[in-house]
TORBA-294644 format. One line per 2 residues: number of its first residue (from 1); their letters; for each residue x negated, y negated, z negated of N, C-alpha, C, CB. Coordinates in steps of 0.1 Angstrom, whole numbers. Glycine has a CB too. Layout:
NUM> a> X,Y,Z,X,Y,Z,X,Y,Z,X,Y,Z ~ ...;
//
This chain:
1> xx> -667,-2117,788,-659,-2129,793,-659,-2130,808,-664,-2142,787 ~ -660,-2121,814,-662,-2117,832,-646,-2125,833,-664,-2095,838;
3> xx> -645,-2133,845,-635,-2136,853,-624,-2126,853,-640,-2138,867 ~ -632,-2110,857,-626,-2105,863,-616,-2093,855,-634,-2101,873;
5> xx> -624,-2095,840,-616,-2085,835,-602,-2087,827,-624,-2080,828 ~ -597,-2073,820,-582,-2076,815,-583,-2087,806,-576,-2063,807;
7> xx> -595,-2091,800,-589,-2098,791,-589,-2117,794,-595,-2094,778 ~ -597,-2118,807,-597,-2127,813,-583,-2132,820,-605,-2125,820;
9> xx> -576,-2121,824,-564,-2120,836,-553,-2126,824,-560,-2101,844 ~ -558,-2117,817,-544,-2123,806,-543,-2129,798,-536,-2117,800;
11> xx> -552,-2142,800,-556,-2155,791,-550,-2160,804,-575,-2159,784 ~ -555,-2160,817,-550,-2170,825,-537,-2170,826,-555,-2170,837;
13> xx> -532,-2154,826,-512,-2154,831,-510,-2166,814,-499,-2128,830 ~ -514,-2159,809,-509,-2165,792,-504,-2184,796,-528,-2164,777;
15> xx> -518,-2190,802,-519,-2205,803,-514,-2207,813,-530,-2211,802 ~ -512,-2200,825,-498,-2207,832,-483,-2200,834,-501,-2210,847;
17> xx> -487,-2195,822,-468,-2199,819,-467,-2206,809,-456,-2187,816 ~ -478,-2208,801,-474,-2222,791,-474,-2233,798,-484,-2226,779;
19> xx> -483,-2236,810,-481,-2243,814,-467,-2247,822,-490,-2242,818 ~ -459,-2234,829,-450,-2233,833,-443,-2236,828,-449,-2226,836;
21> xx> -438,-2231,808,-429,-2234,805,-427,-2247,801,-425,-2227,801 ~ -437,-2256,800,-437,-2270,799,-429,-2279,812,-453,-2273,799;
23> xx> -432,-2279,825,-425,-2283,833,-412,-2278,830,-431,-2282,845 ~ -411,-2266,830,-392,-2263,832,-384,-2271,820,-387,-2244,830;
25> xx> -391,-2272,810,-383,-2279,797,-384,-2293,800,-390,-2277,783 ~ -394,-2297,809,-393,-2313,816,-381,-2314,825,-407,-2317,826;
27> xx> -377,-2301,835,-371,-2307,840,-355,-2307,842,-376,-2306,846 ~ -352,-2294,826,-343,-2296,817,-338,-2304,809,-344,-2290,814;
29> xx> -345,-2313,810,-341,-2326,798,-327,-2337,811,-364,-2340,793 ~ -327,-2332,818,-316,-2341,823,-300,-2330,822,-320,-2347,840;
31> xx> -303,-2321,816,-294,-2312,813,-285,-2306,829,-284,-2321,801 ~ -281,-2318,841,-278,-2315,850,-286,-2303,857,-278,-2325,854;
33> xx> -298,-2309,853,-309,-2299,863,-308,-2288,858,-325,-2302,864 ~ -306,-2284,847,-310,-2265,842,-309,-2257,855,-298,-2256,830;
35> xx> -293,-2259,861,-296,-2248,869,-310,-2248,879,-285,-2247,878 ~ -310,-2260,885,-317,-2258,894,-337,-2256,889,-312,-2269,903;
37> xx> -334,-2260,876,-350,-2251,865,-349,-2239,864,-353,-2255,847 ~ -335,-2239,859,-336,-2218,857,-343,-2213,874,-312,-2207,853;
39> xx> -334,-2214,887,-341,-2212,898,-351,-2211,901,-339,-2217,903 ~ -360,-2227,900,-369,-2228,900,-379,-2220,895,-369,-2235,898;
41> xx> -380,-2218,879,-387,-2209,875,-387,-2197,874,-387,-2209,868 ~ -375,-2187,879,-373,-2174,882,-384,-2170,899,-353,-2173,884;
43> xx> -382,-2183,907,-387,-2182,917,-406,-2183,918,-379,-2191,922 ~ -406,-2186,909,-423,-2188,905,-421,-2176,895,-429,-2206,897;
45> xx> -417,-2166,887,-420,-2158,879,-417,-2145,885,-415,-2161,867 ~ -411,-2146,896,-409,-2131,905,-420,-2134,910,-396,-2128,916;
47> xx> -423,-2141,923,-435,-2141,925,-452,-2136,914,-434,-2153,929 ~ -447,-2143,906,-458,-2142,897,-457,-2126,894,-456,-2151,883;
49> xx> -448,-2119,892,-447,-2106,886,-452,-2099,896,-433,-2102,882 ~ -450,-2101,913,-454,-2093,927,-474,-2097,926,-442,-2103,944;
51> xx> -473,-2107,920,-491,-2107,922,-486,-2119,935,-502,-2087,929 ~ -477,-2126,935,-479,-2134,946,-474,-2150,953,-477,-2126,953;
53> xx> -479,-2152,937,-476,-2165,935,-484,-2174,941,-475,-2168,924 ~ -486,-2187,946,-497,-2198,948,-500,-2208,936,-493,-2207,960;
55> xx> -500,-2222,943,-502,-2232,934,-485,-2235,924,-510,-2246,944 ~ -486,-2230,913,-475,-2232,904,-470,-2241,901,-476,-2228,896;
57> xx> -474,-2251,898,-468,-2262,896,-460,-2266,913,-478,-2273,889 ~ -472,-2269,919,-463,-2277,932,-456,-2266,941,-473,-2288,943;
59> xx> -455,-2253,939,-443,-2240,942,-434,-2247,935,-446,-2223,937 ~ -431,-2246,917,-418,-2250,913,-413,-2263,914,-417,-2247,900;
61> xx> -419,-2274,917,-411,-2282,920,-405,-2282,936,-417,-2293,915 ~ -416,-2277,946,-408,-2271,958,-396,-2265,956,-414,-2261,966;
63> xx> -394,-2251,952,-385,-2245,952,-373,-2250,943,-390,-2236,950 ~ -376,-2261,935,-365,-2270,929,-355,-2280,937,-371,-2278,918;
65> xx> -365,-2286,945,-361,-2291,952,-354,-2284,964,-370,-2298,953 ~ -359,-2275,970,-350,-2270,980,-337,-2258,975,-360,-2263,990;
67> xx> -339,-2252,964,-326,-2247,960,-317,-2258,950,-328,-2233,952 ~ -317,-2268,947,-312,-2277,941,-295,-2279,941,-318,-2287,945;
69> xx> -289,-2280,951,-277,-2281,954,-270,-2272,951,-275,-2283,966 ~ -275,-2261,958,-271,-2246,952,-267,-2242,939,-279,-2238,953;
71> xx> -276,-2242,934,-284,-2240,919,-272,-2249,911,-301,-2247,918 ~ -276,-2257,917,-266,-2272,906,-253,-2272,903,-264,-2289,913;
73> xx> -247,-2260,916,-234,-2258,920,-231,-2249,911,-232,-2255,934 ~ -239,-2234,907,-236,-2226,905,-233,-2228,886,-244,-2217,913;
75> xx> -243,-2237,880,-249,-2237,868,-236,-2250,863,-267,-2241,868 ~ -229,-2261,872,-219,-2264,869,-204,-2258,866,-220,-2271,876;
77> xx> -204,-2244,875,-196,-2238,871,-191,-2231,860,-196,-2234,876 ~ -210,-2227,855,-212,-2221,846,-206,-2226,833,-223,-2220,847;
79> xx> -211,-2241,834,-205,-2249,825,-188,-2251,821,-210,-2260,829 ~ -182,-2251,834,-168,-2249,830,-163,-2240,826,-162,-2252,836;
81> xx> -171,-2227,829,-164,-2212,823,-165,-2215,811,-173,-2196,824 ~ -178,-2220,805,-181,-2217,788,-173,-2228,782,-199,-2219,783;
83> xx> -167,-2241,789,-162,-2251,785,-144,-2244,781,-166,-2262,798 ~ -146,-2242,794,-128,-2231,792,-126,-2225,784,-124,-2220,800;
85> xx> -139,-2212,780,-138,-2205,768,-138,-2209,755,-147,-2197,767 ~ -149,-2220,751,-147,-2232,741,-131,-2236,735,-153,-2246,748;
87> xx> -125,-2238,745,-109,-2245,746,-99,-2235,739,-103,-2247,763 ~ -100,-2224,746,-95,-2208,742,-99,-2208,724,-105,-2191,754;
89> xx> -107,-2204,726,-114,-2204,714,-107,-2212,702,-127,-2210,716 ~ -112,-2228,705,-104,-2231,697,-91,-2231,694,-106,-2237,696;
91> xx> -82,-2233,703,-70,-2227,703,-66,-2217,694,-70,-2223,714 ~ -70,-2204,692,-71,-2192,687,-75,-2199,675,-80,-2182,692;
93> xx> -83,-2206,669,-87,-2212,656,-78,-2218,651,-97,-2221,655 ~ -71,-2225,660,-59,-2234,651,-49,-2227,652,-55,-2249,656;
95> xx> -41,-2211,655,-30,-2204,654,-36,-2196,642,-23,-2197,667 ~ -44,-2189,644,-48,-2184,635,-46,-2168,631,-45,-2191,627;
97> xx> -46,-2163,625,-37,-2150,623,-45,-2139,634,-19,-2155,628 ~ -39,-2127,640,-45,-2116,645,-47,-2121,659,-37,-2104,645;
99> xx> -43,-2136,666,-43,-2139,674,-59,-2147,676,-29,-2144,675 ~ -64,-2146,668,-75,-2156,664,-87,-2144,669,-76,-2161,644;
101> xx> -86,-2135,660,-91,-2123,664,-94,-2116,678,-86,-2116,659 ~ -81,-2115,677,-76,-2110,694,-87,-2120,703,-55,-2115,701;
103> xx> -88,-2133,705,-91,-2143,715,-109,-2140,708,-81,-2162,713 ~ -114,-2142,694,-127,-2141,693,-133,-2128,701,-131,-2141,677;
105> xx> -125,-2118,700,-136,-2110,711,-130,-2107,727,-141,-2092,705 ~ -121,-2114,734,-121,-2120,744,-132,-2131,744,-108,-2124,747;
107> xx> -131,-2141,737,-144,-2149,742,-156,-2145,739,-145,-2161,737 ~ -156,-2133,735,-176,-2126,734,-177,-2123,748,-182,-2107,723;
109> xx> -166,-2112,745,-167,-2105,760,-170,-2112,773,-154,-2099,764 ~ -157,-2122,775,-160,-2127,785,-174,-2137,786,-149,-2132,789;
111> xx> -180,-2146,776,-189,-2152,775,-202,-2143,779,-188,-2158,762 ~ -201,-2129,774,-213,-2121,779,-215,-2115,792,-214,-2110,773;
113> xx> -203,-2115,798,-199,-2111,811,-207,-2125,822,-179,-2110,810 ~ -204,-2138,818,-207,-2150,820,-218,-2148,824,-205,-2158,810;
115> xx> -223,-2149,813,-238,-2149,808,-247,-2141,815,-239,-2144,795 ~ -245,-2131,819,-248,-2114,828,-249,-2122,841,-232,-2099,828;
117> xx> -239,-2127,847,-232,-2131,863,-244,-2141,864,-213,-2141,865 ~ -247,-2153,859,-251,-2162,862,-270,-2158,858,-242,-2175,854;
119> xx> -272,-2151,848,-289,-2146,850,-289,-2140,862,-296,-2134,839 ~ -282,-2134,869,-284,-2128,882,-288,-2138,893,-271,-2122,885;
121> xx> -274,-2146,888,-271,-2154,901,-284,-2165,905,-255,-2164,897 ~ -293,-2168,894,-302,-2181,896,-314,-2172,903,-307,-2190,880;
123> xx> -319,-2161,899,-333,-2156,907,-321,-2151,921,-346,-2138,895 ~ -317,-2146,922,-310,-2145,937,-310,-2157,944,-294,-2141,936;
125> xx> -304,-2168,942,-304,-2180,947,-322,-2184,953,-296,-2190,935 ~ -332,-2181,946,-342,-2180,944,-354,-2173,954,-339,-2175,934;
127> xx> -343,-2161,954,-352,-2151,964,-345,-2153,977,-351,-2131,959 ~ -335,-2152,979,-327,-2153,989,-322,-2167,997,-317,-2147,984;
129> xx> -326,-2170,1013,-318,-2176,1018,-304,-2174,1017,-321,-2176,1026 ~ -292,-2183,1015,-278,-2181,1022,-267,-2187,1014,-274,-2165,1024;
131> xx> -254,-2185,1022,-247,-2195,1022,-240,-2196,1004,-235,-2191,1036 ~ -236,-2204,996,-230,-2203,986,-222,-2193,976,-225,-2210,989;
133> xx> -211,-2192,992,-205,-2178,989,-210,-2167,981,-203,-2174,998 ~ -215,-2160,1000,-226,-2150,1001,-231,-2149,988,-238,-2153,1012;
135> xx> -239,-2155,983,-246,-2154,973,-234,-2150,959,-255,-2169,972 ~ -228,-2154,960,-220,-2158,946,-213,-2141,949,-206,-2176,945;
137> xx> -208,-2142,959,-203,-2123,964,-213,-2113,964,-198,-2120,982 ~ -224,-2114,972,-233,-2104,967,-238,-2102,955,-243,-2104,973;
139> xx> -237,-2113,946,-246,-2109,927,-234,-2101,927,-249,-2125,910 ~ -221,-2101,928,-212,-2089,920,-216,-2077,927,-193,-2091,922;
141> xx> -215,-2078,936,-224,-2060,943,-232,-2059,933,-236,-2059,961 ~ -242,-2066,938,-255,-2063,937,-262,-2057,922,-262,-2074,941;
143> xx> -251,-2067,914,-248,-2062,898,-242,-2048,893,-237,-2072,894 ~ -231,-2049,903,-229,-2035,903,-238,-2021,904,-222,-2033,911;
145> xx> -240,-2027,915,-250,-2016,923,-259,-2007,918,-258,-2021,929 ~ -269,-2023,907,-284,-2020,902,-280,-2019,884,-296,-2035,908;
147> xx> -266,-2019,879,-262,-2019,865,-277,-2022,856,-255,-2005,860 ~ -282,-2012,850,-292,-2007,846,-302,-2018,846,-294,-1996,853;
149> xx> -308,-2019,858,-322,-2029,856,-316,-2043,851,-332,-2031,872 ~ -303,-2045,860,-299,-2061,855,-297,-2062,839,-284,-2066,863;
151> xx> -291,-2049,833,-290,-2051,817,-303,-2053,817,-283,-2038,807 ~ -311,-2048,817,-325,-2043,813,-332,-2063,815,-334,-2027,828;
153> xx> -328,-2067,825,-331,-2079,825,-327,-2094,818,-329,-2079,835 ~ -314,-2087,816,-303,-2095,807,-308,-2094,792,-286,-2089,809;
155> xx> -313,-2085,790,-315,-2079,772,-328,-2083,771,-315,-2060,768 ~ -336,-2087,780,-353,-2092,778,-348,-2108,774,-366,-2091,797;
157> xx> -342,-2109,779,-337,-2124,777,-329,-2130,763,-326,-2126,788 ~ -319,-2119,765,-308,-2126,750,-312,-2121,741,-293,-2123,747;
159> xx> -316,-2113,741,-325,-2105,727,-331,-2114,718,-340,-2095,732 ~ -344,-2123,722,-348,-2131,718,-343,-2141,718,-355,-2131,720;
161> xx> -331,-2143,727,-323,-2162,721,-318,-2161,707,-305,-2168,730 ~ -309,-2141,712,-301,-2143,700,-310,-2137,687,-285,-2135,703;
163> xx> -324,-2134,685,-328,-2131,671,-332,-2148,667,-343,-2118,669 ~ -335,-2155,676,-338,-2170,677,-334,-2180,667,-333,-2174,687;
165> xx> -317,-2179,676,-307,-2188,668,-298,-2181,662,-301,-2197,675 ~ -296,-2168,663,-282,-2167,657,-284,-2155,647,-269,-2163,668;
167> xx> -295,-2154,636,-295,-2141,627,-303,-2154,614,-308,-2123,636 ~ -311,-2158,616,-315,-2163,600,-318,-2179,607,-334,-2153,590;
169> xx> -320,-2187,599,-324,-2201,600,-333,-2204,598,-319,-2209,596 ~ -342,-2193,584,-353,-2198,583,-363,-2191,595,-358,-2197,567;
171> xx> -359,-2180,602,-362,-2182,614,-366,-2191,625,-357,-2179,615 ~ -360,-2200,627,-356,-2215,636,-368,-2220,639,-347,-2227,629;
173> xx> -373,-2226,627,-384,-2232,633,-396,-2224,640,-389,-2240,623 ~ -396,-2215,633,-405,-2210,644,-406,-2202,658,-409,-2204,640;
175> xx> -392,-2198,656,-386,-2199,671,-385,-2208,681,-375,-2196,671 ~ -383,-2219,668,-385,-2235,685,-398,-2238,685,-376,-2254,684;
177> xx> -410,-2235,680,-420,-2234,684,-425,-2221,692,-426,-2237,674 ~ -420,-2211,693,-421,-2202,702,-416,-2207,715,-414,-2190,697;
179> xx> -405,-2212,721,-396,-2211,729,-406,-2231,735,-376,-2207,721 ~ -405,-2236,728,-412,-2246,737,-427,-2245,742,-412,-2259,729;
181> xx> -435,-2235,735,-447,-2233,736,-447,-2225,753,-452,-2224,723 ~ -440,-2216,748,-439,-2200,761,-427,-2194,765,-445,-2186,755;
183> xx> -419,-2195,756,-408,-2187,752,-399,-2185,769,-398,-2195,739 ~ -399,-2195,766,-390,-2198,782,-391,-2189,795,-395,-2215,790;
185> xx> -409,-2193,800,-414,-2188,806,-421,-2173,805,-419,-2196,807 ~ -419,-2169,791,-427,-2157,795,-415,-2143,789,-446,-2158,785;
187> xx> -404,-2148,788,-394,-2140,790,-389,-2142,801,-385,-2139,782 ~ -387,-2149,810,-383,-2150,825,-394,-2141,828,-383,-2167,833;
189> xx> -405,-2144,832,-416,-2135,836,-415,-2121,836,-426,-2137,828 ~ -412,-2118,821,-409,-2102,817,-395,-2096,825,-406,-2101,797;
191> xx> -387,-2103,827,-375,-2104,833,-378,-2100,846,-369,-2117,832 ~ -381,-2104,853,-387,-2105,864,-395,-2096,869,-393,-2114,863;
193> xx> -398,-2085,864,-403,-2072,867,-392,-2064,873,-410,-2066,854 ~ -377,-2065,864,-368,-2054,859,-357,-2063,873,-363,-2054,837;
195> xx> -361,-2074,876,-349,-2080,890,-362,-2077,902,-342,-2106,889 ~ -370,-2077,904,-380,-2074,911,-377,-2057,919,-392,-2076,901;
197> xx> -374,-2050,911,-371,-2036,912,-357,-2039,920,-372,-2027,897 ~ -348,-2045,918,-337,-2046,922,-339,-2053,941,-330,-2056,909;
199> xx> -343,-2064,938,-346,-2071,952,-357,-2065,962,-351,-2085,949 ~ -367,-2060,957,-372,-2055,965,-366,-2047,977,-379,-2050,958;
201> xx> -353,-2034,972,-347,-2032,985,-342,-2034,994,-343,-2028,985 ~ -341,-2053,997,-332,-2057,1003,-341,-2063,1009,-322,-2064,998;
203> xx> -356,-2068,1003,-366,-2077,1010,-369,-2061,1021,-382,-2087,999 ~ -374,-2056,1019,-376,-2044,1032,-366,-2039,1038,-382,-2032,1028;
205> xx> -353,-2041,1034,-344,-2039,1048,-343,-2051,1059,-328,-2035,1044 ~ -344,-2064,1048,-347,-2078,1056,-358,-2078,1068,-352,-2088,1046;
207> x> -373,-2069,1058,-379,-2072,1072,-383,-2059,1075,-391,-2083,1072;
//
């Protein structure tokens, strides 16, 4: 039971990201805030992944508070993509026919495409000073750029939403006991290795 060994290290990472993912589900309950929680927490779990995190709690609510606007901006948009697609969607439900079809995998596609843009977009917002834009233009580079690790990052993630909620039910419950316990936090975390590799080349041309 030494402080110092593996199995010490990874009892402590274990309890603060439960701890972690407790605040972010606090401060997701106003539903407005996600974005600026997803941020938040990307920004405490990159660090965490570099070995160089501080005091965690009062880091994520810092960093909530100062990417907030941003964040809030980007994750409202988000909302109207998926809101738009919703609309389409149903649309396609009420004509019906090959046209129904046609539009159900336009709305995968593009919903995954969505989905892709905006995991990017919140740890960027995160790591990175700058202007709204900027940001919202460089994740398409930068997406491009790094293909590979960002899937790699994207698939740590949906993997488990989607064996979560969308393959069995009698699944469920114990998935929302997973996902309120850790879940949140310690796939962001894992995530966060695979955008880490990505940012890193920009923090050393920065400095």
């Amino acid at each position: 039971m030494n402080y110092d060994s593996r199995f010490s290290r990874v009892l402590s990472r274990l309890t603060e990201l439960v701890l972690l993912n407790f605040v972010f589900i606090l401060t997701c309950l106003p539903i407005l805030t996600i974005g600026a929680s997803v941020t938040a927490l990307y920004s405490i779990t990159l660090k965490m992944a570099r070995n160089e995190e501080g005091y965690i709690i009062q880091g994520y609510f810092k960093d909530f508070a100062k990417n907030f606007k941003q964040a809030t901006a980007f994750w409202l948009i988000e909302l109207l993509l998926y809101f738009q697609l919703r609309v389409l969607y149903i649309a396609a439900a009420v004509n019906g026919g090959a046209m129904f079809q046609i539009y159900t995998v336009i709305t995968w596609g593009l919903g995954i495409l969505y989905s892709l843009y905006f995991l990017f977009v919140f740890p960027l917002t995160a790591t990175f000073q700058n202007t709204f834009l900027n940001i919202a233009k460089n994740a398409f580079a930068m997406i491009i750029a790094h293909l590979p690790w960002v899937l790699a990052a994207y698939l740590i993630a949906a993997v488990p939403l989607a064996v979560s909620f969308g393959i069995n039910t009698r699944i469920l419950k114990f998935a929302m006991l997973f996902w309120i316990l850790i879940g949140f936090a310690l796939v962001t975390f894992l995530s966060s290795f695979c955008l880490n590799r990505v940012f890193k080349r920009y923090m050393d041309t920065d400095s």
